[in-house]
Biopython code that builds the backbone (N, CA, C, O; Angstrom):
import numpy as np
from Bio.PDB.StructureBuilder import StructureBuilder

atoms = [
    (1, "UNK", "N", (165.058, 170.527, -67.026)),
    (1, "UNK", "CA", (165.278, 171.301, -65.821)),
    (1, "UNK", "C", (166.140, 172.520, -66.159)),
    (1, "UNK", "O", (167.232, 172.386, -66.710)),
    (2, "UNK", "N", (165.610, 173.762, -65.805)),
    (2, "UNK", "CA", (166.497, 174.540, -65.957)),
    (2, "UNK", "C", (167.460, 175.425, -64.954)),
    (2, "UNK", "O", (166.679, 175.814, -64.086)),
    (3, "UNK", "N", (168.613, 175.874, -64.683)),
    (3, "UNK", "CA", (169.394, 176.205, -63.826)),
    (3, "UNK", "C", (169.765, 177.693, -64.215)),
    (3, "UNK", "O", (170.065, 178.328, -65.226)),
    (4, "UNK", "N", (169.552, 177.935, -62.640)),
    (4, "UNK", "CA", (168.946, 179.255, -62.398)),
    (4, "UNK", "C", (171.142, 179.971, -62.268)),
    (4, "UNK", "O", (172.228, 179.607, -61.817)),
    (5, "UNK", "N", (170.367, 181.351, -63.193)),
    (5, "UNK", "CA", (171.817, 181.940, -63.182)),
    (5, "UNK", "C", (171.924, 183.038, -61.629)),
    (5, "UNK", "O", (171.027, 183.795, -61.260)),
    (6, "UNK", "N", (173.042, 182.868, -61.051)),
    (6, "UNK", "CA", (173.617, 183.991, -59.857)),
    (6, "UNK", "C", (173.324, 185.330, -59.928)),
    (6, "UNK", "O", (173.642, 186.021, -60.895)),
    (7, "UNK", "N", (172.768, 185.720, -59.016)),
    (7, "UNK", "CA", (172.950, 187.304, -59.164)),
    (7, "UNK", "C", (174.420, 187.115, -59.004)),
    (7, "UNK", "O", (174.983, 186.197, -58.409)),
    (8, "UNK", "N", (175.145, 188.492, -59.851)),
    (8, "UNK", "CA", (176.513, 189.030, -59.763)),
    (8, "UNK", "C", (176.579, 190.104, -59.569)),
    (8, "UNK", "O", (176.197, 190.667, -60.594)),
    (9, "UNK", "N", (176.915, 190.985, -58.648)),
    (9, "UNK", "CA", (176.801, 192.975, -58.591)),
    (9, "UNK", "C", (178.260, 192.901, -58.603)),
    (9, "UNK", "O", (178.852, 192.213, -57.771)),
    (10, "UNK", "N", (178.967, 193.677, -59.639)),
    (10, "UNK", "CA", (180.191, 194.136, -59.543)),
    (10, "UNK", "C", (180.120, 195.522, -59.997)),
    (10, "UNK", "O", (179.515, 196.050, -60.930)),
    (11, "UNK", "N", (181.129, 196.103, -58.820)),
    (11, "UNK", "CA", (181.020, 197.302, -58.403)),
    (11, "UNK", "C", (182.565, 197.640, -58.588)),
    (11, "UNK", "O", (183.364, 196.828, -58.121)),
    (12, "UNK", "N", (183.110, 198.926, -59.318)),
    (12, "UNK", "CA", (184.817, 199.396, -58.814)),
    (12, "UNK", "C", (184.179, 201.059, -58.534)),
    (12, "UNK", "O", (183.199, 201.651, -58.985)),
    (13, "UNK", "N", (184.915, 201.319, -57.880)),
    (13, "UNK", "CA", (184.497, 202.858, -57.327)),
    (13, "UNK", "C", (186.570, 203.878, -57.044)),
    (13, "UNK", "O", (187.587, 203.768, -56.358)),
    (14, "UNK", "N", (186.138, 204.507, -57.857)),
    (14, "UNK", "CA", (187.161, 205.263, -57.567)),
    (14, "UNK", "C", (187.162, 206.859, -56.626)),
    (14, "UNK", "O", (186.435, 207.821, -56.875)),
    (15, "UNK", "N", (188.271, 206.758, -55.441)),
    (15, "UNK", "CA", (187.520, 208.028, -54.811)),
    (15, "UNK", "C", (188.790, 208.785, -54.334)),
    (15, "UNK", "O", (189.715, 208.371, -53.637)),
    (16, "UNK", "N", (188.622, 209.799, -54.800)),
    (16, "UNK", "CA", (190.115, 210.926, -54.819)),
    (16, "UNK", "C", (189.373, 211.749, -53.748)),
    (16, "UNK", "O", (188.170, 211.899, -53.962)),
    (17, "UNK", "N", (189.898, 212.326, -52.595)),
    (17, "UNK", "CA", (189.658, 212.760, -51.298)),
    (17, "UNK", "C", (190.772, 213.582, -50.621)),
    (17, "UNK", "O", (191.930, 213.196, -50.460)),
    (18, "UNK", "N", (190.195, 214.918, -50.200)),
    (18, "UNK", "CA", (191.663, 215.788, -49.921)),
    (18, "UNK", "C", (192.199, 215.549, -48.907)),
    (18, "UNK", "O", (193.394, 215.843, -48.945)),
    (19, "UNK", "N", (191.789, 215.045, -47.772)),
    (19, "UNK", "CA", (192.509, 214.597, -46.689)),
    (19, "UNK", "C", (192.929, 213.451, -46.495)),
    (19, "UNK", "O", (192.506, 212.775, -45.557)),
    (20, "UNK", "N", (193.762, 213.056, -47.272)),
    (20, "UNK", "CA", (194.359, 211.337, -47.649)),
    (20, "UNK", "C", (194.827, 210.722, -46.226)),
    (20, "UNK", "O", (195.790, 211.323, -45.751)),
    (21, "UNK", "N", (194.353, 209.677, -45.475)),
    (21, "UNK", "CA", (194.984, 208.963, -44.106)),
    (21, "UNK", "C", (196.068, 208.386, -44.730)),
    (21, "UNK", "O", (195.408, 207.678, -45.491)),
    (22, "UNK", "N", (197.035, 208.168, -44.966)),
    (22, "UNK", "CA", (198.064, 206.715, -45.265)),
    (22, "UNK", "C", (198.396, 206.208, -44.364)),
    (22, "UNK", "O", (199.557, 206.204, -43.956)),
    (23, "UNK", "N", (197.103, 205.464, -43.658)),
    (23, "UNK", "CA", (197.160, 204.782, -42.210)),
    (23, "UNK", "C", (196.588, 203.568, -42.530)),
    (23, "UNK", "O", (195.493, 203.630, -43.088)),
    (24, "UNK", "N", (197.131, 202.315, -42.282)),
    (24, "UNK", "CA", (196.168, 200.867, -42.370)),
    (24, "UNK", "C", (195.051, 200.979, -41.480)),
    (24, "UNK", "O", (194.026, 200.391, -41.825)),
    (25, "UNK", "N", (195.044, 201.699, -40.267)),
    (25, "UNK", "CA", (193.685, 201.321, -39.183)),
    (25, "UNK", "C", (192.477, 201.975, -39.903)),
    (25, "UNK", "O", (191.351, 201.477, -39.908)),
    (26, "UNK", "N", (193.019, 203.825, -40.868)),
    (26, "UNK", "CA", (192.176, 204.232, -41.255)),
    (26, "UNK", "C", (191.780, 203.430, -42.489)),
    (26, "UNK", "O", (190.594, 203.707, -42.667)),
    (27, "UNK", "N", (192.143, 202.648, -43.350)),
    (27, "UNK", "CA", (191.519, 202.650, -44.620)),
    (27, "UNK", "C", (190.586, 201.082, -44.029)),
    (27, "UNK", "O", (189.445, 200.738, -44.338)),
    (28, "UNK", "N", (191.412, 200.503, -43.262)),
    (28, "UNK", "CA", (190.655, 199.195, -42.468)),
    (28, "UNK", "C", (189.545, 199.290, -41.782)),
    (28, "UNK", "O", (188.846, 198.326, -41.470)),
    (29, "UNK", "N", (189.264, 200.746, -41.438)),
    (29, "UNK", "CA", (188.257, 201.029, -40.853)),
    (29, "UNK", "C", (187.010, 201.453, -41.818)),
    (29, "UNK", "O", (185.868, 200.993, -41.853)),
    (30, "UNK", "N", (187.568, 202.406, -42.527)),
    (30, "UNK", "CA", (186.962, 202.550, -43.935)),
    (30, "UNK", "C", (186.543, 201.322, -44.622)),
    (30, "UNK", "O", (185.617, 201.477, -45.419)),
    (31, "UNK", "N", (186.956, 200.292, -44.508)),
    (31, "UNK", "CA", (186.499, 199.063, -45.443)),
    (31, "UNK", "C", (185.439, 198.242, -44.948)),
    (31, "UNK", "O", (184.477, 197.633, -45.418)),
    (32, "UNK", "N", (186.111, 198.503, -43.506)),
    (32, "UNK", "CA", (185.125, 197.567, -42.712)),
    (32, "UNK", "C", (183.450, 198.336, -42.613)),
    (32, "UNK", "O", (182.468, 197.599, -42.694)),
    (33, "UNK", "N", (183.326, 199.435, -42.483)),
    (33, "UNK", "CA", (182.352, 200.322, -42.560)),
    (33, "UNK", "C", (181.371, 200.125, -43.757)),
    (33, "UNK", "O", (180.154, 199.978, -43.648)),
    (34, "UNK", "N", (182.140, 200.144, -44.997)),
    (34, "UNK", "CA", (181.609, 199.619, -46.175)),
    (34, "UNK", "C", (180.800, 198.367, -46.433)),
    (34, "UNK", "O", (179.699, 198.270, -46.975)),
    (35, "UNK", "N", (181.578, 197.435, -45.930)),
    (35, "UNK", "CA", (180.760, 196.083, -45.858)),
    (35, "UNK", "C", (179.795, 195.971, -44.526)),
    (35, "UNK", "O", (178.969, 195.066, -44.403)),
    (36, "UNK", "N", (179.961, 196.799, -43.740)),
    (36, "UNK", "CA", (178.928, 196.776, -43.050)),
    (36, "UNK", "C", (177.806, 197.066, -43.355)),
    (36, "UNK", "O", (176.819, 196.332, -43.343)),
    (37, "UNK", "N", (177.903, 198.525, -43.750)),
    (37, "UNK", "CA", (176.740, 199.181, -44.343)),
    (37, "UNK", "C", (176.185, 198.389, -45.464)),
    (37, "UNK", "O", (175.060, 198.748, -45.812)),
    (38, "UNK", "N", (176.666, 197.472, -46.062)),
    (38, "UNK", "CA", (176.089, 196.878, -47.268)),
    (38, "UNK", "C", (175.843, 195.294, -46.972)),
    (38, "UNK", "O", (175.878, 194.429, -47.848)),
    (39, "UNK", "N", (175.592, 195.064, -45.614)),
    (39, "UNK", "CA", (175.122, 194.206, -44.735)),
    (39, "UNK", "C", (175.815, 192.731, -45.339)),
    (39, "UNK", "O", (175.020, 191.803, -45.480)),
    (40, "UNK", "N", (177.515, 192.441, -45.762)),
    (40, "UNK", "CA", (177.977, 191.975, -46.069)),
    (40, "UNK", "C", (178.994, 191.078, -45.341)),
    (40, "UNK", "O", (179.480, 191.854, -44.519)),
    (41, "UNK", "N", (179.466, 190.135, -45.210)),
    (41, "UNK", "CA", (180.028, 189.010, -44.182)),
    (41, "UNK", "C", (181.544, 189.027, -44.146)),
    (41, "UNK", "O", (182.026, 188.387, -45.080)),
    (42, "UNK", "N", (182.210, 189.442, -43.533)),
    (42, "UNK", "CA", (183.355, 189.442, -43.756)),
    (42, "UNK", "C", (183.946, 187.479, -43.130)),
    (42, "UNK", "O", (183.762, 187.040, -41.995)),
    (43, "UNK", "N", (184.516, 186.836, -44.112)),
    (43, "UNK", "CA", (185.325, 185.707, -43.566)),
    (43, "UNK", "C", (186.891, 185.886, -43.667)),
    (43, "UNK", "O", (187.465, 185.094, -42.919)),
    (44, "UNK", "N", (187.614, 186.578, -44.272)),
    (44, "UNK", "CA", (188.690, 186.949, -43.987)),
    (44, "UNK", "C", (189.244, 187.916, -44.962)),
    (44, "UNK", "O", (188.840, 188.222, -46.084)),
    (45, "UNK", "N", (190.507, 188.426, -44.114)),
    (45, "UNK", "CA", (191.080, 189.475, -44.772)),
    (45, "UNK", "C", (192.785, 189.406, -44.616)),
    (45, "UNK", "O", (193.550, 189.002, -43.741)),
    (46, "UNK", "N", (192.941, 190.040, -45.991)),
    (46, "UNK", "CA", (194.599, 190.054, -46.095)),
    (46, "UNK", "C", (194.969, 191.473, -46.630)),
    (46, "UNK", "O", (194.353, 192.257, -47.352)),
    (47, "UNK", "N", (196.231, 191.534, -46.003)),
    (47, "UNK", "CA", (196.787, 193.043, -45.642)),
    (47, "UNK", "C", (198.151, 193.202, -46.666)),
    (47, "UNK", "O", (199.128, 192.561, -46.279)),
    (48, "UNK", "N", (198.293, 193.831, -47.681)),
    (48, "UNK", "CA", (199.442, 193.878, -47.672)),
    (48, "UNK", "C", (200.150, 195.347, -47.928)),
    (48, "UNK", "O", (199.660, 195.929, -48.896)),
    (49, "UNK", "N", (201.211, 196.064, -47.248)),
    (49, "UNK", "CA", (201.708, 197.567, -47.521)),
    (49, "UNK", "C", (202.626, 197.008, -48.615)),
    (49, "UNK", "O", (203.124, 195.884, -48.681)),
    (50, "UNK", "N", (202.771, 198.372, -49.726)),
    (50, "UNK", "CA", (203.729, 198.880, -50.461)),
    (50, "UNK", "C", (204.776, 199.962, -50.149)),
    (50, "UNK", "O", (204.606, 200.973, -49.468)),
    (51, "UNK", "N", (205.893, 199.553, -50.779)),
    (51, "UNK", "CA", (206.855, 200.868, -50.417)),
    (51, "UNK", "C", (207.224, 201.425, -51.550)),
    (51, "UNK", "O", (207.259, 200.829, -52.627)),
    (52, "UNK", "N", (207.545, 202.701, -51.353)),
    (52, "UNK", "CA", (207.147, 203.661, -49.987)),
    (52, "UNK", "C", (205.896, 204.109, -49.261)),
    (52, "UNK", "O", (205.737, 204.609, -48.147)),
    (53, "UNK", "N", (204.880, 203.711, -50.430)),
    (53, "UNK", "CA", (203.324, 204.115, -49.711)),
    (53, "UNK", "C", (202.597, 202.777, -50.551)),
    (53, "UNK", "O", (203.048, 201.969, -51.363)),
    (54, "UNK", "N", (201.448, 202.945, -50.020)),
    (54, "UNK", "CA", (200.154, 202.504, -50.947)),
    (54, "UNK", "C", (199.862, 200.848, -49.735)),
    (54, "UNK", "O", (200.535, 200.238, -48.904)),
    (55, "UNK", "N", (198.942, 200.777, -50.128)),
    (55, "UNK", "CA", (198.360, 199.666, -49.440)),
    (55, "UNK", "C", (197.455, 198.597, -49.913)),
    (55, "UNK", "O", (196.424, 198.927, -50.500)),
    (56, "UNK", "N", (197.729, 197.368, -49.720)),
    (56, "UNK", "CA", (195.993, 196.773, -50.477)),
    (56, "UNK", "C", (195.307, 195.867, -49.248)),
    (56, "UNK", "O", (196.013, 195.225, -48.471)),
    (57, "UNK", "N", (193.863, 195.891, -49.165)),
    (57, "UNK", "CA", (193.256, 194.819, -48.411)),
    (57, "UNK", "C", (192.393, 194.204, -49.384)),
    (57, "UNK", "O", (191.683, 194.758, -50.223)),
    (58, "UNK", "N", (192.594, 192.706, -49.099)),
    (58, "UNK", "CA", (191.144, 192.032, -50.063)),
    (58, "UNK", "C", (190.507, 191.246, -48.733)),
    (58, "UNK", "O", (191.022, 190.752, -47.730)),
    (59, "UNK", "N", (189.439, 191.344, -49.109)),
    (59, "UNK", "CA", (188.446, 190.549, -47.976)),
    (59, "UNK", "C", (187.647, 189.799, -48.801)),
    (59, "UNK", "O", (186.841, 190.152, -49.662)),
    (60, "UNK", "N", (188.096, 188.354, -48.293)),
    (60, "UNK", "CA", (186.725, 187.643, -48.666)),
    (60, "UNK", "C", (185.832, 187.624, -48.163)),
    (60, "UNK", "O", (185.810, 187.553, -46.934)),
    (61, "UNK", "N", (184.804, 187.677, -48.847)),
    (61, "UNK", "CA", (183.244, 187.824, -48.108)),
    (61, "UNK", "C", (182.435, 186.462, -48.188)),
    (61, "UNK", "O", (182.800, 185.823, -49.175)),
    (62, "UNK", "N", (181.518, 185.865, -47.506)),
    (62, "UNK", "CA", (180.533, 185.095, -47.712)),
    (62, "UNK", "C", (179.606, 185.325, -49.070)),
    (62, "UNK", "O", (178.877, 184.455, -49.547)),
    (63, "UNK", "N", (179.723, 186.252, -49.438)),
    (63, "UNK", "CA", (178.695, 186.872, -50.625)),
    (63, "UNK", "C", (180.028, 186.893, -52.135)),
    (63, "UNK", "O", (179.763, 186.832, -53.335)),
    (64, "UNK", "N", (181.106, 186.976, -51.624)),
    (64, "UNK", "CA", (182.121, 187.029, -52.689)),
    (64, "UNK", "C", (183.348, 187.633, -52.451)),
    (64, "UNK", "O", (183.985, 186.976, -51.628)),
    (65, "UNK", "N", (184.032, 188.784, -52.905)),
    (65, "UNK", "CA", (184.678, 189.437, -52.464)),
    (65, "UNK", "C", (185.223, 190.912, -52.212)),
    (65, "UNK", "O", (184.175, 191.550, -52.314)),
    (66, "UNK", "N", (186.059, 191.690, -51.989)),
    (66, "UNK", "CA", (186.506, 192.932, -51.601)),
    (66, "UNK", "C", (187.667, 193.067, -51.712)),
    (66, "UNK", "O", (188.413, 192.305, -51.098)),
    (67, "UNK", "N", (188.316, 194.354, -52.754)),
    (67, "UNK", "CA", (189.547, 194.681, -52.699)),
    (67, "UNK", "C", (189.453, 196.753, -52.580)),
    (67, "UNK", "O", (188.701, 197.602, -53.059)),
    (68, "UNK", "N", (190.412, 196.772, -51.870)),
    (68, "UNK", "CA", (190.923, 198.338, -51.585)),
    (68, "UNK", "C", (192.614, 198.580, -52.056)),
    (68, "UNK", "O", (193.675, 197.957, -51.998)),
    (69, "UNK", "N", (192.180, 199.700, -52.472)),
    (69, "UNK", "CA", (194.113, 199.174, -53.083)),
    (69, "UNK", "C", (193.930, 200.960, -52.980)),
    (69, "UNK", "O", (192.931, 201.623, -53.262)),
    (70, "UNK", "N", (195.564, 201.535, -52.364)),
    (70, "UNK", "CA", (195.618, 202.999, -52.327)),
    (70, "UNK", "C", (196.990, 203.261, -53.269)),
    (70, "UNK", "O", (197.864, 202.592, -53.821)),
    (71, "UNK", "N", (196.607, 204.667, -53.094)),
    (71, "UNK", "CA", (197.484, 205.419, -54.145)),
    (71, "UNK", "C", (198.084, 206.568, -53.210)),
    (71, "UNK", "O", (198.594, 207.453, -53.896)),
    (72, "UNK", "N", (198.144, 206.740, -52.207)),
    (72, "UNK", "CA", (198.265, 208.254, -51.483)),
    (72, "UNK", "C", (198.974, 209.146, -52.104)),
    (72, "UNK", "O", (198.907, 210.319, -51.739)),
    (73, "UNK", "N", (199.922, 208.699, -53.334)),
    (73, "UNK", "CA", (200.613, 210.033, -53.409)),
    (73, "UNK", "C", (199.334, 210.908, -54.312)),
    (73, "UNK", "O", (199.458, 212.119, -54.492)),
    (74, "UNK", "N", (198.445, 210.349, -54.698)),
    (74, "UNK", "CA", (197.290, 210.642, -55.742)),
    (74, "UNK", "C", (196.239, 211.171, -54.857)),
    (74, "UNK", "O", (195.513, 212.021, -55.373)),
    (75, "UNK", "N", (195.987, 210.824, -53.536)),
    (75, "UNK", "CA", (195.151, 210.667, -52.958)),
    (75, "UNK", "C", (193.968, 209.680, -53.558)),
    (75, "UNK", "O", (192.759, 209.906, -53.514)),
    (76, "UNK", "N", (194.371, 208.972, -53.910)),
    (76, "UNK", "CA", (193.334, 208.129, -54.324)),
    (76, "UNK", "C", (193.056, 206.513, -53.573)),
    (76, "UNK", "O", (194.008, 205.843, -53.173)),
    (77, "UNK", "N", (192.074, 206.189, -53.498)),
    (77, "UNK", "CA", (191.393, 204.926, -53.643)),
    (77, "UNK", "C", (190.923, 204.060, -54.072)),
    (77, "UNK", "O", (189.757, 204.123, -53.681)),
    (78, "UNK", "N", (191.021, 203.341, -54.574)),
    (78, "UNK", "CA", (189.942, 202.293, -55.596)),
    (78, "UNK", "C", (189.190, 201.116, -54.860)),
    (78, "UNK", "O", (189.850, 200.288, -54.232)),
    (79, "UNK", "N", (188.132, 201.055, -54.915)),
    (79, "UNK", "CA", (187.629, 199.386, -54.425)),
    (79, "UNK", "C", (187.110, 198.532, -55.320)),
    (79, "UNK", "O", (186.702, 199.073, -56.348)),
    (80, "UNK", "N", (187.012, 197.510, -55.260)),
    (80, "UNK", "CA", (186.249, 196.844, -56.253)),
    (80, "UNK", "C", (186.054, 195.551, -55.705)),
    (80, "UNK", "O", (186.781, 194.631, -55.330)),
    (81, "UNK", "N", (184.469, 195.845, -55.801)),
    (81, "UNK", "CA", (183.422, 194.794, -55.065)),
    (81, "UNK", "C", (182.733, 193.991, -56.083)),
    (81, "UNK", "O", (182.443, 194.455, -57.186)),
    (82, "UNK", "N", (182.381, 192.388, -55.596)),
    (82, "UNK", "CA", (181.831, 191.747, -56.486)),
    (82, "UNK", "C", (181.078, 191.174, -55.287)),
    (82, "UNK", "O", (181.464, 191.074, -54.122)),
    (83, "UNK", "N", (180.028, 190.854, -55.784)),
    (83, "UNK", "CA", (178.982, 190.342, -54.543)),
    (83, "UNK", "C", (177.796, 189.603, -55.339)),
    (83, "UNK", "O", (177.434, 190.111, -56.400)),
    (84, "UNK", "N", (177.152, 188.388, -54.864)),
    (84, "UNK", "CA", (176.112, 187.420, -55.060)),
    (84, "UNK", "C", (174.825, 188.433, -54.237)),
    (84, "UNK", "O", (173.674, 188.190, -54.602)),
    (85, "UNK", "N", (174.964, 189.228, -53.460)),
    (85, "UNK", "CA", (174.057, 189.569, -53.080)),
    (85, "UNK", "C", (173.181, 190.608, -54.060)),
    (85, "UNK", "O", (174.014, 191.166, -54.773)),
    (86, "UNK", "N", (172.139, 190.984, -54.312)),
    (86, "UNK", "CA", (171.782, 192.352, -55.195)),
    (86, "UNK", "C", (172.051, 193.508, -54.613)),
    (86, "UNK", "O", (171.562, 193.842, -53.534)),
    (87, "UNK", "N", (173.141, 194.454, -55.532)),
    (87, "UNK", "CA", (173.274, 195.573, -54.260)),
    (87, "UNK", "C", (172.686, 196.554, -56.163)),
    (87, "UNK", "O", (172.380, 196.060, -57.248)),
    (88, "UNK", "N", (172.769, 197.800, -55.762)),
    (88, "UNK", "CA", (172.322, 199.228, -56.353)),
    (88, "UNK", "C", (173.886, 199.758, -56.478)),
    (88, "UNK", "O", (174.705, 199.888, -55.568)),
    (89, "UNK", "N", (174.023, 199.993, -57.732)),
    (89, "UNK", "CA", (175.198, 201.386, -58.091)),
    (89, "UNK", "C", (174.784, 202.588, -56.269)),
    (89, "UNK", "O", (175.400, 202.915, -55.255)),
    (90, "UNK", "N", (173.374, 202.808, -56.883)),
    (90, "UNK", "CA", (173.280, 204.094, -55.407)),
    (90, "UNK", "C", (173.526, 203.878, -54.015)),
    (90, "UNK", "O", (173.988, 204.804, -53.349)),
    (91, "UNK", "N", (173.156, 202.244, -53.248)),
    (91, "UNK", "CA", (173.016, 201.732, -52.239)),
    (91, "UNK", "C", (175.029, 201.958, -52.187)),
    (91, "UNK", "O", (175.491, 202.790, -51.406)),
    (92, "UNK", "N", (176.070, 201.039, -53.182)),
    (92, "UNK", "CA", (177.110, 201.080, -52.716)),
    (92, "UNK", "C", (177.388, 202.731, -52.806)),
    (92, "UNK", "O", (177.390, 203.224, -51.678)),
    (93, "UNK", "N", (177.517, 203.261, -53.389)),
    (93, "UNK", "CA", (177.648, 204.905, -53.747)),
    (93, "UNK", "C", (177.416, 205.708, -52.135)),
    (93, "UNK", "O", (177.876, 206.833, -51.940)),
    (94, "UNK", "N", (176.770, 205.068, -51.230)),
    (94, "UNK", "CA", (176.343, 205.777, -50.048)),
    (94, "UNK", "C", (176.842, 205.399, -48.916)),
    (94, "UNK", "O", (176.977, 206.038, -47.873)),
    (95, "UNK", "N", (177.268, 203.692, -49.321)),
    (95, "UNK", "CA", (177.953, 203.237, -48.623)),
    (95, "UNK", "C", (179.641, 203.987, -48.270)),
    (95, "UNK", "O", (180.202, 204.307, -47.222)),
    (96, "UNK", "N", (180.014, 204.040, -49.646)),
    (96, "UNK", "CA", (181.222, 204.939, -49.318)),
    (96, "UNK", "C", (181.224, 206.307, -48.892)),
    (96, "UNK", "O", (181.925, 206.829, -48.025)),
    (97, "UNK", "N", (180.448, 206.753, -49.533)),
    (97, "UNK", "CA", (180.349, 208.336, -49.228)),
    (97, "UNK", "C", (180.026, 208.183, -47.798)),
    (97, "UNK", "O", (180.867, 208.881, -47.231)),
    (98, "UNK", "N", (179.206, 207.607, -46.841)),
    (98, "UNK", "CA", (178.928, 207.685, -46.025)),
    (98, "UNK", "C", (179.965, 207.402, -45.021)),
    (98, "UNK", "O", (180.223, 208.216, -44.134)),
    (99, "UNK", "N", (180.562, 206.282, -45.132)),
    (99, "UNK", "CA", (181.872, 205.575, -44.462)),
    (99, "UNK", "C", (182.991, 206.381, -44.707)),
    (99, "UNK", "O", (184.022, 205.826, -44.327)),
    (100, "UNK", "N", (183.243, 207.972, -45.422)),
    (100, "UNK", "CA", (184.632, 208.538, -45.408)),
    (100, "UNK", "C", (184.067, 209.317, -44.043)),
    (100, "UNK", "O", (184.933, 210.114, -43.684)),
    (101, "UNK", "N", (183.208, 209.344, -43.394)),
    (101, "UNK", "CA", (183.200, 210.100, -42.381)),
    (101, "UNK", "C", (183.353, 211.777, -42.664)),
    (101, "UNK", "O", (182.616, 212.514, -43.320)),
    (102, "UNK", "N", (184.156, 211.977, -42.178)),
    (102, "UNK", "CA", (184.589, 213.563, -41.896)),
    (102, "UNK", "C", (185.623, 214.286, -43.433)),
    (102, "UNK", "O", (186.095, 215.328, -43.888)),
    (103, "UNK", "N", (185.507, 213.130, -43.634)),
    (103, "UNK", "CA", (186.733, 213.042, -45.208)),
    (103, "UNK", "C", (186.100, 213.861, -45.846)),
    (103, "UNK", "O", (184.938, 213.456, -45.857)),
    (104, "UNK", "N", (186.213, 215.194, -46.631)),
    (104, "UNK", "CA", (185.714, 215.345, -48.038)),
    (104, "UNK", "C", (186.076, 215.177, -49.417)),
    (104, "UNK", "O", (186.999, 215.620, -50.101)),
    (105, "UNK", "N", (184.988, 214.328, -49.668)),
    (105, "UNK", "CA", (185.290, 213.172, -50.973)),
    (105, "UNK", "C", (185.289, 214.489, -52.151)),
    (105, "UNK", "O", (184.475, 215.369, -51.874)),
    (106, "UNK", "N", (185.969, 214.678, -53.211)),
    (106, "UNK", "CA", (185.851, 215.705, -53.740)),
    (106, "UNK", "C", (185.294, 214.998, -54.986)),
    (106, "UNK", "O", (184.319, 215.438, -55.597)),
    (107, "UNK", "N", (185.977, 213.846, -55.348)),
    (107, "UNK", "CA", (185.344, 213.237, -56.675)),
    (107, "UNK", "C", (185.088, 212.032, -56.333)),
    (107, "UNK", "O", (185.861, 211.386, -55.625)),
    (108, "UNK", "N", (183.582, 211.403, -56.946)),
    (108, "UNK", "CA", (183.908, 209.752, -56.646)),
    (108, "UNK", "C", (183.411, 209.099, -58.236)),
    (108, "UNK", "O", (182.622, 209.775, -58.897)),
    (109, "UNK", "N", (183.828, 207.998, -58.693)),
    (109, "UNK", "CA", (183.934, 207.434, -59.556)),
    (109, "UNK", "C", (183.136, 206.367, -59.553)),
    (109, "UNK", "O", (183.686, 205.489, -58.889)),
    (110, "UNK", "N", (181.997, 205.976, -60.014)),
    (110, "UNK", "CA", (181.533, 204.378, -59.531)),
    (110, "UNK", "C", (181.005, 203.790, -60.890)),
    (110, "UNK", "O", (180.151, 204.426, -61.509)),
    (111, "UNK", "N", (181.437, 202.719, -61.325)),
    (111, "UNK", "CA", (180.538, 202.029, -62.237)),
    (111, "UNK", "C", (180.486, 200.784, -61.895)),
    (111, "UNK", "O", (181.284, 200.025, -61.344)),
    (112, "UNK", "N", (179.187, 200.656, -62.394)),
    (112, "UNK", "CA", (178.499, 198.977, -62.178)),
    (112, "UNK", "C", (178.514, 198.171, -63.409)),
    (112, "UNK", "O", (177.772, 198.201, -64.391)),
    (113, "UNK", "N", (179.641, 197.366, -63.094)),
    (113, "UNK", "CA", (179.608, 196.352, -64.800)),
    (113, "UNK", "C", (178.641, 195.224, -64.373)),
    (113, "UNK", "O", (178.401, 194.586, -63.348)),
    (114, "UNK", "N", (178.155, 195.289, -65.780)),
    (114, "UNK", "CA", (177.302, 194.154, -65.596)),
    (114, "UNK", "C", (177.612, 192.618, -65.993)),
    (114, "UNK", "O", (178.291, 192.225, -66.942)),
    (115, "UNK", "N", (177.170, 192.119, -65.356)),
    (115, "UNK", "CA", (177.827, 190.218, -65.931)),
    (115, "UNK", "C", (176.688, 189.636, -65.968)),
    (115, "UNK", "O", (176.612, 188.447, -66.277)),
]
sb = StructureBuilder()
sb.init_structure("model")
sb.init_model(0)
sb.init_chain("A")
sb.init_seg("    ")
for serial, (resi, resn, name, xyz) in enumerate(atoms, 1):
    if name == "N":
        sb.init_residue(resn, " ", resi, " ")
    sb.init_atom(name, np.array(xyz, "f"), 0.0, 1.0, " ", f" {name:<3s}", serial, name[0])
structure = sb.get_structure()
């Protein structure tokens, strides 16, 4: 009998953006947008701020998980997604770009490691 291996999509995306929020509702909103668009389950989430700035959320997902971790004095972002589901380098790539809204993303960073 042979046993079938998991899809694994792991995804980190780095995204430097000139209008930095250093707001929890905004980057929470931003996250949540993300896993939406990538038709992904949120079962819970944990919040934690840094001082003087920076923030992290990880969400576990039904499919696996989600982390956002900020940098504001950088303007930066990082996420890094791992998911059982099959997602595309391009599919997440649109997901974010799409979910900064009004933001202009000036650089984004994405690689797909493979496992």
């Amino acid at each position: 009998m042979s046993q079938s291996i998991p899809i694994i999509s792991h995804f980190s995306a780095r995204v430097t953006i000139d209008s930095y929020s250093n707001n929890r509702k905004y980057i929470e909103s931003l996250a949540d947008n993300i896993i939406k668009k990538l038709d992904l389950t949120i079962v819970k989430k944990v919040y934690y701020p840094f001082k003087p700035v920076g923030e992290t959320f990880v969400y576990i997902l039904s499919e696996s998980h989600f982390a956002i971790h900020t940098w504001p004095e950088y303007k930066l972002i990082h996420f890094d997604l791992v998911s059982c589901k099959l997602l595309t380098k391009k599919k997440v790539k649109h997901a974010i770009t799409t979910s900064l809204n009004s933001d202009i993303a000036y650089k984004i960073d994405i690689e797909e490691n493979k496992i």
